[in-house]
ZANU-250201 format. One line per 3 residues: number of its first residue (from 0); their letters; for each residue x, y, z of N, C-alpha, C. Coordinates in pm, 1 decimal. Layout:
BEGIN
NUM) a) X/Y/Z/X/Y/Z/X/Y/Z | ...
END
This chain:
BEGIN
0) xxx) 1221.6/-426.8/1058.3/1178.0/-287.9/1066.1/1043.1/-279.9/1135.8 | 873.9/-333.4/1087.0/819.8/-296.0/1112.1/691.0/-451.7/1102.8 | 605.4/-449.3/1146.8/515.1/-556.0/1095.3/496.1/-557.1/902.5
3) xxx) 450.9/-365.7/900.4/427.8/-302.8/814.4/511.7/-388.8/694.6 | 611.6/-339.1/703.1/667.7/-377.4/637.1/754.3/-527.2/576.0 | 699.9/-593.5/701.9/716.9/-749.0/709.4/569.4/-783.0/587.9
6) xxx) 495.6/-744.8/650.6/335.0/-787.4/524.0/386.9/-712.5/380.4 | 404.8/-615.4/392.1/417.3/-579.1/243.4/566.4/-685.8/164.3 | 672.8/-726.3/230.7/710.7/-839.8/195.4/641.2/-929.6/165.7
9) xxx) 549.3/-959.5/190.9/510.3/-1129.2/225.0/394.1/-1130.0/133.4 | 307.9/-985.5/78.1/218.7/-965.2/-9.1/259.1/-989.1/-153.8 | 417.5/-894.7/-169.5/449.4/-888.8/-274.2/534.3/-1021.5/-312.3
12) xxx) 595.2/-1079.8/-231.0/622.1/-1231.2/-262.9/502.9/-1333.9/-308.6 | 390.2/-1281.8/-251.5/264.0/-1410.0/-322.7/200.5/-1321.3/-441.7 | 204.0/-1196.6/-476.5/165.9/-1149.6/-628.3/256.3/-1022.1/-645.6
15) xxx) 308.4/-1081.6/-780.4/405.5/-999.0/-865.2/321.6/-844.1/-879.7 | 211.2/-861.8/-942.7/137.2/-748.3/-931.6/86.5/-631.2/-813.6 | 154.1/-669.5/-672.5/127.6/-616.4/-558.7/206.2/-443.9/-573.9
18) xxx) 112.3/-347.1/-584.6/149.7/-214.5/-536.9/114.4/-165.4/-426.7 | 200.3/-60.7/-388.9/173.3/20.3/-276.6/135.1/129.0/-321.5 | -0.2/175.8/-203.9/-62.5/311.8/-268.2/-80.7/397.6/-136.6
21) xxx) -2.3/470.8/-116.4/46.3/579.3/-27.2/-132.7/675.9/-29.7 | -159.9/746.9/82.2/-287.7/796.9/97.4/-185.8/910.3/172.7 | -233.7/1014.8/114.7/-173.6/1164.4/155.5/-271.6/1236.1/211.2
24) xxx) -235.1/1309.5/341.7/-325.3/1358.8/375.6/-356.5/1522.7/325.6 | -491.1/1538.6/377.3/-496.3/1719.6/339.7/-394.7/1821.7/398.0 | -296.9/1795.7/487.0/-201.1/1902.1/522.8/-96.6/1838.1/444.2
27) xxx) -80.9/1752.6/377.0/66.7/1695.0/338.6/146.5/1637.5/499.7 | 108.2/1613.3/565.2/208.3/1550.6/687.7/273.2/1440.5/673.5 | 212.5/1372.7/544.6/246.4/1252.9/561.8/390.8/1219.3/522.2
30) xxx) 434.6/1310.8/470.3/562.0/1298.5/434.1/669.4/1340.9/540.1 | 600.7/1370.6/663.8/673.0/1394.7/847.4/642.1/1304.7/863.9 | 608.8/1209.9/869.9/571.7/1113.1/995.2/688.1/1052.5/968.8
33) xxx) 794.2/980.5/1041.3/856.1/887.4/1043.9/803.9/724.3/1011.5 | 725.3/647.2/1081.9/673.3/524.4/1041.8/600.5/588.1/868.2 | 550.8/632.5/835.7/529.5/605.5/719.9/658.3/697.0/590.2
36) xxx) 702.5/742.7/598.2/817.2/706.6/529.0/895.1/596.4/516.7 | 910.1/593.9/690.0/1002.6/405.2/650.2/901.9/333.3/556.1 | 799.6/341.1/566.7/711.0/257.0/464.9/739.2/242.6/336.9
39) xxx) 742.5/396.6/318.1/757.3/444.1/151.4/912.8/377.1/116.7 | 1025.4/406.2/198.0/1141.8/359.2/167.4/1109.4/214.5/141.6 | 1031.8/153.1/219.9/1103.6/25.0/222.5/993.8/2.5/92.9
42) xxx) 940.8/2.2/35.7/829.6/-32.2/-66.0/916.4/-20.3/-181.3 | 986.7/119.3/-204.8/1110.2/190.8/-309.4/1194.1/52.1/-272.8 | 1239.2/5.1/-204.0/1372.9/-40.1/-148.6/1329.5/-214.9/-245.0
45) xxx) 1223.0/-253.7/-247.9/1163.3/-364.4/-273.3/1097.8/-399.0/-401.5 | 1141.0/-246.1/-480.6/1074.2/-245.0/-611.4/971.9/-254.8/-645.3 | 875.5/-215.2/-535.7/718.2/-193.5/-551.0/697.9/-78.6/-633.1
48) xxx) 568.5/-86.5/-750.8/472.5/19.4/-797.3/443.8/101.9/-671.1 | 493.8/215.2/-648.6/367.9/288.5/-552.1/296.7/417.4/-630.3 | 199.8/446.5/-569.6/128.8/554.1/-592.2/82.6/710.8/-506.7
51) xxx) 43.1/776.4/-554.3/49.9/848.7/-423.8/-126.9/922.6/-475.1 | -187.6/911.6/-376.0/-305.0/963.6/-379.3/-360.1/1071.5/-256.4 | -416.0/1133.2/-326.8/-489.2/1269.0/-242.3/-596.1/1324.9/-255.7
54) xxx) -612.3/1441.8/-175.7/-752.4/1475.4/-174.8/-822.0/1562.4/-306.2 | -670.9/1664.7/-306.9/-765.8/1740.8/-452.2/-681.2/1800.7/-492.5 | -643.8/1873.8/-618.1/-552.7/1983.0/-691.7/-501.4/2089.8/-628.5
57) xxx) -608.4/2127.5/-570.2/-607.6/2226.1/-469.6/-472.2/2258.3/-320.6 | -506.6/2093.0/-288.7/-430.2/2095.2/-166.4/-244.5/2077.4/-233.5 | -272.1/1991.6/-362.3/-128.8/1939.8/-404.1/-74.6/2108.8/-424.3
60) xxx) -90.5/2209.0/-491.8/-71.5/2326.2/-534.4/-60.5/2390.7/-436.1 | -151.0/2429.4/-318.0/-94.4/2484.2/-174.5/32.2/2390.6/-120.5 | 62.6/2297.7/-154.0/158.9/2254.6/-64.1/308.6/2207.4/-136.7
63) xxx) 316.0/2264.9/-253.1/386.8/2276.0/-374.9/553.7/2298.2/-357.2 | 542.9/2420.2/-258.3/661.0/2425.1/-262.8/740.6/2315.6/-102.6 | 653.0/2314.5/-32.4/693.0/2183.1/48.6/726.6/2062.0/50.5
66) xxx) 679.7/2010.3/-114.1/681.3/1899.2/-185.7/833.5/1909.5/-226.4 | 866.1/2007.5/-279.6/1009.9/2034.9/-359.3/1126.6/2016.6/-302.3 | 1103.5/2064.4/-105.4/1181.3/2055.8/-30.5/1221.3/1929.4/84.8
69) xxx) 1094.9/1841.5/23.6/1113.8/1687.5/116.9/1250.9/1676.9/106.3 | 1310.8/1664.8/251.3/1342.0/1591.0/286.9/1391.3/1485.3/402.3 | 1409.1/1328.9/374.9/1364.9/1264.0/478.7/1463.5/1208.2/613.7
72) xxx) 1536.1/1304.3/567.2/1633.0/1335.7/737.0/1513.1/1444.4/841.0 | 1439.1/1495.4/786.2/1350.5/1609.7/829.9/1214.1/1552.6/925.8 | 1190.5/1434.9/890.1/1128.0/1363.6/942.1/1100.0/1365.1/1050.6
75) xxx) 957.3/1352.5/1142.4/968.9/1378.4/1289.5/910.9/1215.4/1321.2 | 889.1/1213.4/1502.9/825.8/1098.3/1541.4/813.6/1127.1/1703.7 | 682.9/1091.5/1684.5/684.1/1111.1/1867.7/749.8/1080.6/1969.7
78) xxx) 830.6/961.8/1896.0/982.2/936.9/1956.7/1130.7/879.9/1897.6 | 1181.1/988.2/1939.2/1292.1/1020.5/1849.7/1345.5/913.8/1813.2 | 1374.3/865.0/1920.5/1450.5/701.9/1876.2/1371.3/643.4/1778.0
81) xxx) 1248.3/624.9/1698.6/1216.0/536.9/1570.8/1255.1/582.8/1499.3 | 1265.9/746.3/1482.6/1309.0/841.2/1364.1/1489.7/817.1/1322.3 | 1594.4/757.4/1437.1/1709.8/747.0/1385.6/1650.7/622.3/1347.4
84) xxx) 1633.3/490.6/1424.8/1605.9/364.3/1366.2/1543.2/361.5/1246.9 | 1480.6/497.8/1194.8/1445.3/457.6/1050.5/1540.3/525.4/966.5 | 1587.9/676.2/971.9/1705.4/734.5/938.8/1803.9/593.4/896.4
87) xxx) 1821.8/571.4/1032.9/1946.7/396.7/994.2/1946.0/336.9/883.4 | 1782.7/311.9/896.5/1759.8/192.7/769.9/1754.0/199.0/599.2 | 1734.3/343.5/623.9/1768.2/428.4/489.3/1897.9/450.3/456.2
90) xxx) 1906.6/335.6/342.7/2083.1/371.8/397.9/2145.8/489.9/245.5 | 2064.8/509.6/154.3/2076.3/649.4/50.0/1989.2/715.7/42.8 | 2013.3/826.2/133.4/1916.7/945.9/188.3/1866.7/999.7/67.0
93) xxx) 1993.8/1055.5/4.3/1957.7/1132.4/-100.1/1879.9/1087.8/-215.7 | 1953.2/949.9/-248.3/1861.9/884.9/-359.8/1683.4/875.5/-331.5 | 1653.7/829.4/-209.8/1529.2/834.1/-149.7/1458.8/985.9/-176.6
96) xxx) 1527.0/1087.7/-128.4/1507.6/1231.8/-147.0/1434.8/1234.3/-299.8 | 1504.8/1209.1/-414.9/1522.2/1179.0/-532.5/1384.2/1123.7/-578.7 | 1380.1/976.2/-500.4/1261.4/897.3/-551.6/1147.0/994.5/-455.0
99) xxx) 1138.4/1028.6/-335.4/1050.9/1093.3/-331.5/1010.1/1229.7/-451.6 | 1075.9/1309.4/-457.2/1036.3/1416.5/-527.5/1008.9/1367.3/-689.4 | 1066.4/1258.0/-712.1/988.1/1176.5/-881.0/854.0/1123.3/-862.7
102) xxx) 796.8/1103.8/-753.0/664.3/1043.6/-704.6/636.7/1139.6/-748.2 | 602.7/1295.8/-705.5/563.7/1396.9/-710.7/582.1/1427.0/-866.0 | 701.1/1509.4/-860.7/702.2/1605.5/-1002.2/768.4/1498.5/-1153.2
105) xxx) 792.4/1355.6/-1141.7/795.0/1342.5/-1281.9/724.0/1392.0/-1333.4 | 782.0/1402.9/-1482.9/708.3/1466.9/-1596.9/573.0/1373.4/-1710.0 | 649.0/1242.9/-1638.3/511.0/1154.2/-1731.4/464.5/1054.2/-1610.0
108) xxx) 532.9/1055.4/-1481.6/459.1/939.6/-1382.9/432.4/1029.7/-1282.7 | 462.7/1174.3/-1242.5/480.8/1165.0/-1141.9/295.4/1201.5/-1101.3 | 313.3/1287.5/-991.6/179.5/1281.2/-942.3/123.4/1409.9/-1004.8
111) xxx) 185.7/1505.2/-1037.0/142.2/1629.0/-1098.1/121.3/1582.1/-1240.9 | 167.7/1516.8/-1331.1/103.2/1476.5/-1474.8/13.6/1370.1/-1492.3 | -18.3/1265.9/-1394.1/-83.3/1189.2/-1414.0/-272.3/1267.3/-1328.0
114) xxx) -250.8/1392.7/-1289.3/-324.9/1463.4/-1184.0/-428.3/1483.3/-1317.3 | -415.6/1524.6/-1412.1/-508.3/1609.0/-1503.3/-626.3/1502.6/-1532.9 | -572.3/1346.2/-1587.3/-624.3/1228.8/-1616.1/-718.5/1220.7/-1494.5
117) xxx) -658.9/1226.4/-1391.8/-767.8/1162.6/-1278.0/-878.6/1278.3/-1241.3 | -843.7/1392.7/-1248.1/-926.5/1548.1/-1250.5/-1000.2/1507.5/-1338.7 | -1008.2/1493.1/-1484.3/-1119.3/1457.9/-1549.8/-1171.0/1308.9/-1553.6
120) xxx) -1123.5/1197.9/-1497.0/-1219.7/1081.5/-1444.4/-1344.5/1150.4/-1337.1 | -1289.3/1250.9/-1227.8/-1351.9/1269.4/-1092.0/-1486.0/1350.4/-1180.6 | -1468.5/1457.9/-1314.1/-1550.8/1533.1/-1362.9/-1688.1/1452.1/-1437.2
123) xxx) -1600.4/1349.3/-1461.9/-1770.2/1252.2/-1533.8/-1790.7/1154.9/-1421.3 | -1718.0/1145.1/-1355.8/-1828.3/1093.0/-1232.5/-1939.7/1171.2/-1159.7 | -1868.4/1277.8/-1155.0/-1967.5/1364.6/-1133.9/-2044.4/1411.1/-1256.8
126) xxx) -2064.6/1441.9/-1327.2/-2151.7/1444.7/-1446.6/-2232.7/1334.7/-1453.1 | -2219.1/1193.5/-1444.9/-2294.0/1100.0/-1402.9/-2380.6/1119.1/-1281.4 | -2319.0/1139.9/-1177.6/-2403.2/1160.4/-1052.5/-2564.8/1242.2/-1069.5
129) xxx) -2488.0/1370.4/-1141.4/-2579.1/1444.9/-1131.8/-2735.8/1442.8/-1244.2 | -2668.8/1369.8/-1361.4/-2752.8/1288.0/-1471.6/-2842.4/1228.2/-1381.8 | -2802.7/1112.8/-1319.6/-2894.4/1018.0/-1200.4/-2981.8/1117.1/-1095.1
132) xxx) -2936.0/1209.8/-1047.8/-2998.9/1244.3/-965.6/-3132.6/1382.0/-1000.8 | -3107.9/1410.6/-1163.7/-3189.9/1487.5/-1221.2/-3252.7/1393.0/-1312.4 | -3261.4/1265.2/-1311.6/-3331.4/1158.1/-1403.3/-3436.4/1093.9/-1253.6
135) xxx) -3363.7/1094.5/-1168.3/-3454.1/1056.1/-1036.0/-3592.6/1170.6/-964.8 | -3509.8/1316.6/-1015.5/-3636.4/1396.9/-1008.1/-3738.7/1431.5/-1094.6 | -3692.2/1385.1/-1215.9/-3801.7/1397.2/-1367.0/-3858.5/1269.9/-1376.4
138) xxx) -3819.6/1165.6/-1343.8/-3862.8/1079.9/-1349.2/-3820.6/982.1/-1509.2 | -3731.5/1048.0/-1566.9/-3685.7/1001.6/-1665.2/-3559.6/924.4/-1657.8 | -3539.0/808.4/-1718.3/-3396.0/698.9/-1682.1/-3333.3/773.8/-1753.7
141) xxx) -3204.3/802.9/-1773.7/-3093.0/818.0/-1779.1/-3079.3/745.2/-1979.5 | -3013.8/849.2/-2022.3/-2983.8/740.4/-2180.0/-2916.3/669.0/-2166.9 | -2841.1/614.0/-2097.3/-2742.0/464.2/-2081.8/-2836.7/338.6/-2034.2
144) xxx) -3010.1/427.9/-1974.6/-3052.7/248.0/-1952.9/-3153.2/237.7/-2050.9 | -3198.5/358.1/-2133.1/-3320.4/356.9/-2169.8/-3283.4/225.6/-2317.3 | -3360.7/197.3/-2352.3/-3381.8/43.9/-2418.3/-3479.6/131.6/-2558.2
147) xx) -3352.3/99.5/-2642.2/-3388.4/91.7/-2826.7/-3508.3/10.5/-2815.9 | -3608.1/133.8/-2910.3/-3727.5/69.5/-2933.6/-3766.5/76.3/-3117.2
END
């Protein structure tokens, strides 16, 4: 198929623990592109963990109902011919269809329930940040370094 996908063989053959973590962009395209779907298939196809990560709540919710309607016969490519050669290689459209939209909307893995958990990791990081950066203008450390006296 692809180099791509020759390394992600050859990763997950030297550690059992090897996932794939899909990077979504802010328009959602990524689920058009042809080369990276074949990706996603072949990762599904190989019994990889994948993940799917993005920019913010915001964008997943604007692009909500586009998510619902993946699917990866729909796929484009700047040239057509990779898009059947990957079409080809997919050889259960629908099931793929399937595992795509469980990435997304499972109810305990997918990307919309595991979204809330990571929304409030991003909130005390930032709550940290801003601790540091109002301990840097007072001149006062932070209570996580200050030292029991």
């Amino acid at each position: 198929m692809s180099k791509f996908a020759d390394m992600m063989a050859y990763l997950s053959a030297l550690d059992d623990g090897f996932e794939h973590v899909i990077a979504v962009d802010a328009g959602f395209q990524t689920f058009q592109r042809a080369w990276v779907v074949a990706e996603i298939a072949q990762g599904h196809e190989m019994g990889l963990q994948q993940h799917l990560k993005l920019r913010n709540e915001g964008a997943l919710h604007a692009h909500k109902a586009e998510l619902r309607s993946l699917d990866v016969r729909n796929m484009r490519s700047s040239h057509p011919e990779d898009a059947i050669e990957i079409l080809g290689g997919i050889l259960d459209k629908d099931s793929f269809n399937h595992h795509l939209q469980s990435m997304v909307f499972n109810k305990k893995t997918g990307l919309l329930a595991t979204w809330k958990g990571l929304d409030a990791a991003q909130k005390v990081r930032t709550a940290g940040r801003v601790a540091r950066q109002l301990a840097d203008e007072t001149g006062e450390q932070p209570p996580s370094q200050r030292r029991a006296e």
